[in-house]
MINU-78555 format. One record per residue (C-alpha): residue in three letters; x, y, z. Coordinates in steps of 0.05 Angstrom, whole numbers, padded with zeros to 5 digits, always signed. Example, Ala and Ser with C-alpha at 12.3 -4.5 7.8 and 13.67 -1.06 7.14 Angstrom:
ala+00246-00090+00156 ser+00273-00021+00143 
This chain:
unk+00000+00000+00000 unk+00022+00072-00020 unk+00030+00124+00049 unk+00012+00177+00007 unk+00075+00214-00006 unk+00111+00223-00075 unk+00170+00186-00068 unk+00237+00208-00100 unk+00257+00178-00162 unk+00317+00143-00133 unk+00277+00111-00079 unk+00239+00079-00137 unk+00289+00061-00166 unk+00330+00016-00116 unk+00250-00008-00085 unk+00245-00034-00153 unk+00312-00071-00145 unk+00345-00082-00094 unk+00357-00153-00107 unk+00396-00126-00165 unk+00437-00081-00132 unk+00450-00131-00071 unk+00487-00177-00136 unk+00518-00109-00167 unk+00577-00129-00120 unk+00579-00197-00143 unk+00588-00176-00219 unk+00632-00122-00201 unk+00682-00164-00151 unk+00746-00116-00160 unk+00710-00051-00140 unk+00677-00087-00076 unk+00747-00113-00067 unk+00792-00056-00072 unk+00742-00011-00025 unk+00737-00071+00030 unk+00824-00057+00027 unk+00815+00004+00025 unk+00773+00002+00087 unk+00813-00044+00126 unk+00869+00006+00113 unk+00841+00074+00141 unk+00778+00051+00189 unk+00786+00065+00260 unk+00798+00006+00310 unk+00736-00033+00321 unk+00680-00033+00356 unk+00687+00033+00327 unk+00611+00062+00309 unk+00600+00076+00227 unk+00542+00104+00194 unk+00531+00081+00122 unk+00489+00137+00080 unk+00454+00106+00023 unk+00493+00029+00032 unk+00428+00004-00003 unk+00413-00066+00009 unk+00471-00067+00061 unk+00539-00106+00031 unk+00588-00065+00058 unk+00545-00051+00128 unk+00548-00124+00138 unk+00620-00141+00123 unk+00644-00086+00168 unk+00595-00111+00225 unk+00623-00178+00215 unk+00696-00146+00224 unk+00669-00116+00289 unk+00642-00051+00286 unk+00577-00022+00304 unk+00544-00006+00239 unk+00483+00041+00225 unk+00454+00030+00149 unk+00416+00096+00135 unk+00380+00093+00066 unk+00329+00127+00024 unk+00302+00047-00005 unk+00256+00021+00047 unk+00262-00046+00011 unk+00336-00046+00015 unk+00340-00032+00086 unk+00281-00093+00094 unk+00330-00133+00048 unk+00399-00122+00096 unk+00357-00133+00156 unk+00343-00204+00124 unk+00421-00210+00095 unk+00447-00192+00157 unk+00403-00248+00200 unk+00430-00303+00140 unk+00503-00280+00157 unk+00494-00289+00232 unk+00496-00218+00249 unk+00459-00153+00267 unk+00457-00086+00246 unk+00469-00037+00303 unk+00406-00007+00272 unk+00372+00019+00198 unk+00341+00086+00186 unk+00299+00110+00127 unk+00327+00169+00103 unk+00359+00218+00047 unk+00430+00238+00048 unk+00413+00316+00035 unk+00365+00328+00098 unk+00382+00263+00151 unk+00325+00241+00203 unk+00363+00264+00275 unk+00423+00234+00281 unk+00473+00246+00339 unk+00530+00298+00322 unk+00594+00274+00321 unk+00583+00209+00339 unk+00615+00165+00293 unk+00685+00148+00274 unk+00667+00136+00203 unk+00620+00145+00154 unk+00611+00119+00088 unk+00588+00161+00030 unk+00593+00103-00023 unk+00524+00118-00066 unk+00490+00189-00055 unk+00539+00228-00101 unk+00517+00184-00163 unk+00446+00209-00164 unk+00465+00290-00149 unk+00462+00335-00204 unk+00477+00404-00167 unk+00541+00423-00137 unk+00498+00451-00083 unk+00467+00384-00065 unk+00527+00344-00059 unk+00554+00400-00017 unk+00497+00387+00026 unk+00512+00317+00036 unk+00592+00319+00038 unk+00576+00370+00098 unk+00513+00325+00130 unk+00561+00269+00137 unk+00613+00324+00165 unk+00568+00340+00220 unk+00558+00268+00253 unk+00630+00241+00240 unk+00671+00262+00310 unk+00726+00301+00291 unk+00787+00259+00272 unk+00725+00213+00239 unk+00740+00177+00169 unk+00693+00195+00105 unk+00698+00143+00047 unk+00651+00179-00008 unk+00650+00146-00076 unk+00643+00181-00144 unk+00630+00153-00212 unk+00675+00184-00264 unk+00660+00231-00318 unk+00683+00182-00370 unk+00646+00119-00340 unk+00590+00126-00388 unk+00630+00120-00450 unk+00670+00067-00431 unk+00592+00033-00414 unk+00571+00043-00477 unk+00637+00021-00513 unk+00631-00042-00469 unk+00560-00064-00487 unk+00573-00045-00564 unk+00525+00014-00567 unk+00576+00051-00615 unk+00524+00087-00642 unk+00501+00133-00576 unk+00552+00186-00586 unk+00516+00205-00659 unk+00442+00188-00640 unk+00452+00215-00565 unk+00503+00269-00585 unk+00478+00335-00552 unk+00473+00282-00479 unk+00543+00262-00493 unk+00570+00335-00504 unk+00536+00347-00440 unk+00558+00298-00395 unk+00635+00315-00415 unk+00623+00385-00403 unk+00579+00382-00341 unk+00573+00319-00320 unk+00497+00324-00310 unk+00459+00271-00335 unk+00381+00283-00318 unk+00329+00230-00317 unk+00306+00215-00393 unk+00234+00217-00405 unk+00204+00154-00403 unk+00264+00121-00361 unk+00264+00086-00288 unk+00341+00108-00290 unk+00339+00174-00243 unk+00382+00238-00248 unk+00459+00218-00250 unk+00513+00249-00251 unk+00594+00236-00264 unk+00647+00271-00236 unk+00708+00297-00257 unk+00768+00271-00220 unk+00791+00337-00215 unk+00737+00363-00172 unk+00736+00307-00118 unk+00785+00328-00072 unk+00763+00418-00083 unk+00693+00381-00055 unk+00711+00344-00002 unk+00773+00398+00031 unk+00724+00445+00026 unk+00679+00414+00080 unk+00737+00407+00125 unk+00769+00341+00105 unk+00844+00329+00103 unk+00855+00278+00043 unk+00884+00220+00059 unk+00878+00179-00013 unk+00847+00178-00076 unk+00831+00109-00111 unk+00810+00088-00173 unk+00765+00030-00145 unk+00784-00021-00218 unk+00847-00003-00211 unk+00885-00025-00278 unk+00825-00078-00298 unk+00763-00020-00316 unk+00718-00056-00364 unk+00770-00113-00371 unk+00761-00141-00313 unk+00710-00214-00328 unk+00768-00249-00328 unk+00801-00231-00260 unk+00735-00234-00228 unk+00735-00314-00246 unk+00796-00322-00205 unk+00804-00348-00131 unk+00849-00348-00081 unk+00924-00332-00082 unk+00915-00306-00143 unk+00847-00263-00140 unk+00888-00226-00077 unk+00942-00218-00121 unk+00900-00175-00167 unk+00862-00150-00109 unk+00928-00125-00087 unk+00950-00094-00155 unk+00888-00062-00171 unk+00893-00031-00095 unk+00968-00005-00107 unk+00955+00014-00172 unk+00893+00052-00156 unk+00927+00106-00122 unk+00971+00129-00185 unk+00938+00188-00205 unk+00944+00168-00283 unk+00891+00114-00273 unk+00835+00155-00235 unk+00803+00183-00306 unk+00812+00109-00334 unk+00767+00079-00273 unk+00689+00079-00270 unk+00690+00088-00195 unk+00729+00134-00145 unk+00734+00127-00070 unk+00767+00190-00035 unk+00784+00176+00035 unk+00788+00237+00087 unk+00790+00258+00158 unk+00757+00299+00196 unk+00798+00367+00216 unk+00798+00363+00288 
């Protein structure tokens, strides 16, 4: 039954499928990877408590409450949160708690509570500078000061290498004047007709202006493929030594500044000015 209010085009979206995006990680192994190192690398001691804005059906929530720490999912889907409250119970653990909410105006929260907070979805779907300044500083305000921020970014070039990838070779002609766009703004709004909502792809140039300007020291910038963007069906299939091998590589490799246009994803890591 509908409660009555309009509901935002991105909660439609991931009510619609959250089952999908729970297996995004699955068909995307080196980008789950390479953040979970990246993680391990720069997360406070556990039980430390972490808020996760917009973790959708709740992969990374759960892995880090399995490593320990006290984990709040916080997300706009009331599906996904129903679907990591179910996960969670199949992996033997619990959630410190889930809260439906929107990254650009959070429910109460307390203020500079938690060590770390992960940003990993909310940027995607916001087209104005203003509004992801309004989440970049929301997640400000309830980290303590010293407190981690992992925030994720798609890259401005993502698209092209999507459409390369699937063989549309055709879009830049028939979808020229969208393509001209998204290199020069990023912006991509919500076609007509579409379920896809408002997206939009950042230059890697403007990550780090964002974040320092809401009073975060950077600590790292990684390109989340690493070397293996769009080439990477074959290194998923691996196990093992050899799948932390690559893990490891793509991790290293990440960090070179030459590979962050030439990755779909970015994760900027920073801390909290004390």
């Amino acid at each position: 039954m509908s409660d009555g209010r309009v509901r935002n085009p991105v909660e439609v979206l991931y009510d619609t499928y959250a089952q999908r995006e729970w297996e995004r990680q699955e068909r995307h192994r080196t980008e789950f990877a390479v953040t979970l190192r990246a993680l391990r690398d720069y997360l406070p001691r556990p039980p430390a408590a972490i808020l996760d804005i917009g973790g959708g059906p709740g992969r990374y929530a759960i892995t880090l409450t399995q490593w320990g720490y006290e984990v709040t999912l916080l997300d706009l889907s009331q599906n996904s949160l129903v679907m990591a409250q179910t996960k969670a119970a199949e992996a033997g653990v619990q959630l410190a708690a889930t809260v439906h909410g929107n990254a650009l105006d959070l429910p109460p929260l307390p203020v500079s509570m938690y060590g770390a907070v992960l940003l990993l979805g909310p940027l995607y779907h916001l087209l104005t500078l203003r509004e992801r300044e309004t989440a970049v500083a929301n997640a400000q305000a309830v980290l303590k000061p010293g407190g981690v921020i992992f925030a994720a970014f798609i890259t401005r070039f993502a698209p092209f290498r999507d459409m390369a990838s699937k063989g549309d070779t055709h879009w830049i002609v028939e979808c020229a004047d969208q393509a001209e766009s998204i290199l020069r703004t990023g912006q991509n709004p919500a076609a007509l007709g579409s379920d896809f909502p408002d997206s939009y792809f950042a230059h890697p140039q403007e990550v780090r202006p964002l974040m320092e300007a809401a009073g975060f020291t950077t600590l790292n910038l990684i390109a989340l493929e690493g070397v293996v963007a769009g080439h990477e069906e074959h290194i998923n299939r691996t196990s093992g030594e050899l799948w932390q091998k690559w893990v490891e590589l793509n991790y290293q490799l990440g960090q070179d500044p030459a590979l962050w246009g030439a990755a779909d994803h970015l994760l900027y890591v920073g801390r909290k000015e004390e």
